[in-house]
C-alpha positions as CSV (number, residue, x, y, z in Angstrom):
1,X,4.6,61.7,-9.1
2,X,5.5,59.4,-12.0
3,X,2.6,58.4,-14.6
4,X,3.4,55.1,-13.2
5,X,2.7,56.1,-10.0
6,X,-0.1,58.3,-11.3
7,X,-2.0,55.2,-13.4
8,X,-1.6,52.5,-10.3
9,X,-2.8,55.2,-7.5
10,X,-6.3,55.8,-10.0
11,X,-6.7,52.3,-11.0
12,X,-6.0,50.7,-7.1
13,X,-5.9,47.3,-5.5
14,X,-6.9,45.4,-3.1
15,X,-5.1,42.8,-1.2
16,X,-6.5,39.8,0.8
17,X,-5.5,36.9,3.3
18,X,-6.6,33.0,2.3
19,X,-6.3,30.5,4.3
20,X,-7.1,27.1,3.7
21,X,-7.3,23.2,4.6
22,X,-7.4,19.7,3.8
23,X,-8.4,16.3,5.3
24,X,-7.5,12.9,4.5
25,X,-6.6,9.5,6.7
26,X,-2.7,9.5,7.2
27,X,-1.5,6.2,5.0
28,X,1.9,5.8,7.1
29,X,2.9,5.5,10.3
30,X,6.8,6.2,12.1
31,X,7.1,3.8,14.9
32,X,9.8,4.3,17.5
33,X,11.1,1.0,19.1
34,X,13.5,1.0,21.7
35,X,15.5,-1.9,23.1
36,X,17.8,-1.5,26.5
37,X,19.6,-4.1,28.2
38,X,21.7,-4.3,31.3
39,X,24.5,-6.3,32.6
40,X,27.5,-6.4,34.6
41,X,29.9,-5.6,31.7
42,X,29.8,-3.6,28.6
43,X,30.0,-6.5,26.0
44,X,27.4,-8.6,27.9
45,X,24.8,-5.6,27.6
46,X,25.9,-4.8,24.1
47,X,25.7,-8.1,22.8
48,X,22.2,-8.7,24.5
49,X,21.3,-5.6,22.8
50,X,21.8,-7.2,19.5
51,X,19.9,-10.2,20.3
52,X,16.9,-8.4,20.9
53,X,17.6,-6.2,18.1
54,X,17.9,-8.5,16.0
55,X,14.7,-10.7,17.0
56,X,12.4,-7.3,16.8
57,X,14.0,-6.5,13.2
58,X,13.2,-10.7,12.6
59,X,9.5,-10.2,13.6
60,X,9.3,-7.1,11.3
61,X,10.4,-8.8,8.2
62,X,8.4,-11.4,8.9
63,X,5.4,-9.3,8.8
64,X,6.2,-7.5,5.5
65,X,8.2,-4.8,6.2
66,X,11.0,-4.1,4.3
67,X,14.6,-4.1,5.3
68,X,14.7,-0.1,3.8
69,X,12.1,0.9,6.1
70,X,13.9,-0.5,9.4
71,X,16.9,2.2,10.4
72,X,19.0,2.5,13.8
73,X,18.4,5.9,14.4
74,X,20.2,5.5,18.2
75,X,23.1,3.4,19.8
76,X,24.6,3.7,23.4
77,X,26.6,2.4,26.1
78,X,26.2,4.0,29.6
79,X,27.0,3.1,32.9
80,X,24.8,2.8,35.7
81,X,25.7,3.7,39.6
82,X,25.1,4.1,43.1
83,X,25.7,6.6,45.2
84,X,27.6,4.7,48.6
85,X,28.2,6.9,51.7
86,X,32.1,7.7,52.7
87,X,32.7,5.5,49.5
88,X,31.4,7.6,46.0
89,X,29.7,6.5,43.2
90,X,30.8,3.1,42.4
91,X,29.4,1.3,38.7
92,X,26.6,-1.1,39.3
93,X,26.2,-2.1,35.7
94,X,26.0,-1.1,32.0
95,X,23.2,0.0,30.2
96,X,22.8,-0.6,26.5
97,X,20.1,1.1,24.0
98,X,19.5,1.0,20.6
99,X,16.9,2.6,19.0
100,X,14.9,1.5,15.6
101,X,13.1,3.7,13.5
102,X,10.1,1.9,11.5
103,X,8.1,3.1,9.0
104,X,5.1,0.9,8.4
105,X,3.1,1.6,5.0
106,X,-0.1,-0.6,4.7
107,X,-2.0,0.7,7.6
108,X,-5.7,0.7,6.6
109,X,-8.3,-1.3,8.4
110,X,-7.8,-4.3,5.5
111,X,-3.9,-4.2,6.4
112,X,-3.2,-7.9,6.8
113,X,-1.3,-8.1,9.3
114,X,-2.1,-4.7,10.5
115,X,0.2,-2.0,12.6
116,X,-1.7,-3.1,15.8
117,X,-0.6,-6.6,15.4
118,X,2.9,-5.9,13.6
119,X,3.7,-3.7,16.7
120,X,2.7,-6.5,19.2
121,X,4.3,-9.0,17.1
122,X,7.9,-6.8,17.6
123,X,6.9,-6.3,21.3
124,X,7.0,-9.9,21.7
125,X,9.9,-10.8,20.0
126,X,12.0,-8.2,21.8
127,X,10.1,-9.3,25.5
128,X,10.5,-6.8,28.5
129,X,13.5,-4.9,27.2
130,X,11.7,-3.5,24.2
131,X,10.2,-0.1,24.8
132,X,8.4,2.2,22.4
133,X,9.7,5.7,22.1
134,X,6.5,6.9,19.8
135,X,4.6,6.9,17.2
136,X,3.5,9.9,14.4
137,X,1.0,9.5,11.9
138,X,1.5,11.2,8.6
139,X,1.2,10.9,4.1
140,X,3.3,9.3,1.4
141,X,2.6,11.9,-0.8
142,X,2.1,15.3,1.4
143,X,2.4,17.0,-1.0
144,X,-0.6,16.1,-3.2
145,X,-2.6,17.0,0.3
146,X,-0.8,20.4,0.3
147,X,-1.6,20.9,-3.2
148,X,-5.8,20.7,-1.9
149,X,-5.1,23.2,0.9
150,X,-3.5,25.7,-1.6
151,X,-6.6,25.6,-3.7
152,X,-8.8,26.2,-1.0
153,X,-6.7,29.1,0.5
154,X,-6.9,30.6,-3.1
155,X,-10.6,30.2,-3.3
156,X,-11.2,31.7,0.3
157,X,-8.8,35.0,-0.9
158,X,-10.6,35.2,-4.2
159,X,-13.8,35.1,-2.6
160,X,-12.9,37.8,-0.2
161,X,-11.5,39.9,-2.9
162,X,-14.4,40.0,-5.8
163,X,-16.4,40.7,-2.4
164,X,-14.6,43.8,-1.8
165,X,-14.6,44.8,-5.7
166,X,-18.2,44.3,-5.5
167,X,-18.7,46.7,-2.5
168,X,-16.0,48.9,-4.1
169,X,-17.9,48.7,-8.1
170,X,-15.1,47.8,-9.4
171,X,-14.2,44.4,-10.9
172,X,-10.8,42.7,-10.2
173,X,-8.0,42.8,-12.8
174,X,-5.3,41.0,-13.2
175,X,-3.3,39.5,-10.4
176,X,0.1,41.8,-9.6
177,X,1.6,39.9,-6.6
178,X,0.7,36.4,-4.8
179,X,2.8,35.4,-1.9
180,X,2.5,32.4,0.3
181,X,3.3,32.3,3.9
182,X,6.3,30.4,4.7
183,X,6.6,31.1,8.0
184,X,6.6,27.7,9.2
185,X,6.4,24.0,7.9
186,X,2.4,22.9,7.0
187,X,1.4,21.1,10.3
188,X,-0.6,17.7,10.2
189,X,-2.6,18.0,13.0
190,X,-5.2,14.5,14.0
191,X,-8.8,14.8,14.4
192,X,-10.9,11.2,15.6
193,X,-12.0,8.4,13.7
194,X,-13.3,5.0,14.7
195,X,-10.7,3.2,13.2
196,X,-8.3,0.6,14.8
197,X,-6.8,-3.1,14.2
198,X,-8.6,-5.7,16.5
199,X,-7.0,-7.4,19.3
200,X,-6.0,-10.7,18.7
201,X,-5.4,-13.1,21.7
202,X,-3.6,-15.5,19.7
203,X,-0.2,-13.2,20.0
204,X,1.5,-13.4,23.2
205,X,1.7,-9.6,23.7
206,X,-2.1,-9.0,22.6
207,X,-2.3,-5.7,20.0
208,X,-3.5,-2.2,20.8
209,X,-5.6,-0.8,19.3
210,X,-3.9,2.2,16.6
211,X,-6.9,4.4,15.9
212,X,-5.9,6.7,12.6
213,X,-8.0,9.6,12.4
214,X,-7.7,11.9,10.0
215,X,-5.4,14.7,9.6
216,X,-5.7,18.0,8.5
217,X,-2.9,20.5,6.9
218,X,-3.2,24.0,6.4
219,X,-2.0,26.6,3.9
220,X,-2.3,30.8,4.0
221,X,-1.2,32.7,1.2
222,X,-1.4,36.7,0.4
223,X,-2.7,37.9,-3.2
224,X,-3.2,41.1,-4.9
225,X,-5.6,41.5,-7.8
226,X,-5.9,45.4,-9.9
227,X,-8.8,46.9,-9.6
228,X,-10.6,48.1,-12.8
């Protein structure tokens, strides 16, 4: 055995798990809004399409979103048929979508107007061929909420290991590896809060209520210290 070996085997180590979280209300919110039209030929339901498209994009400018936070994130043109016996499949129409990605950034309870209403607002404007694909909850700055949950799993392995020095009657040393797990993206996962936008029966398609919560991401890392 090398004196390297030799020196790390009689001084030892000890390794520990930390895992850690943080909670904050999510300041943005992804909005999917879909628009589908159908018509008896493929440049009627195309250009009704844009029509609505345009009138929901209208209605979210109008309510302080900007332009850069509006993108198509889906176009498509399909057919629709029937199924006719002795006689096959025979095209009853066309089908057009197109699909808007909206990112909506003042969503507190003082927003003025707030997602609830900005949402109905678009609903209206688009009438019954608007449909929403979804909506996700998330941070501007993630990252400053990651930077929290790090600490915290830090402190929770620190704490572990001066625990198991104590035990041990040792003290810890200097740290000789850290290692944080990668294994998958931190998750934002919701957790309730009474929190919405009021309804408003002065818009035709009345607002419902977007309740926030608060969200919680998570971060596990692997430290050694020496033991002296």
């Amino acid at each position: 055995m090398s004196k390297k070996k030799s020196d790390e085997a009689a001084t030892g180590a000890v390794t520990t798990f930390g895992s850690g979280s943080a909670r904050a209300t999510p300041d943005l919110m992804r909005v999917t809004i879909s628009i589908e039209t159908r018509a008896s030929k493929v440049a009627l339901a195309y250009g009704q399409a844009g029509e609505r498209v345009a009138a929901v994009t209208d209605s979210l400018r109008s309510d302080g979103v900007s332009g850069a936070d509006i993108a198509t994130s889906g176009l498509s043109v399909r057919t629709e048929t029937v199924w006719i016996e002795g006689g096959g499949s025979k095209i009853t129409g066309y089908l057009a979508t197109t699909d808007l990605t909206v990112v909506l950034r003042d969503i507190g309870e003082n927003a003025d107007p707030g997602p609830a209403t900005i949402i109905a607002n678009a609903v209206d404007a688009g009438g019954d061929d608007v449909r929403l694909g979804g909506l996700t909850l998330t941070f501007a700055d993630q990252e400053s909420l990651l930077t929290r949950a790090r600490d915290a799993a830090w402190d929770n392995a620190l704490a572990k290991a001066e625990q198991y020095a104590a035990r041990a009657g040792r003290t810890l040393g200097p740290v000789l590896e850290i290692t944080e797990n990668t294994t998958s993206a931190p998750q934002a996962y919701p957790r309730l809060q009474a929190m919405s936008a009021p309804m408003d029966a002065a818009y035709g398609a009345a607002p419902v209520p977007v309740e926030l919560g608060e969200s919680e991401i998570s971060a596990a890392l692997r430290a050694t210290w020496q033991l002296d």
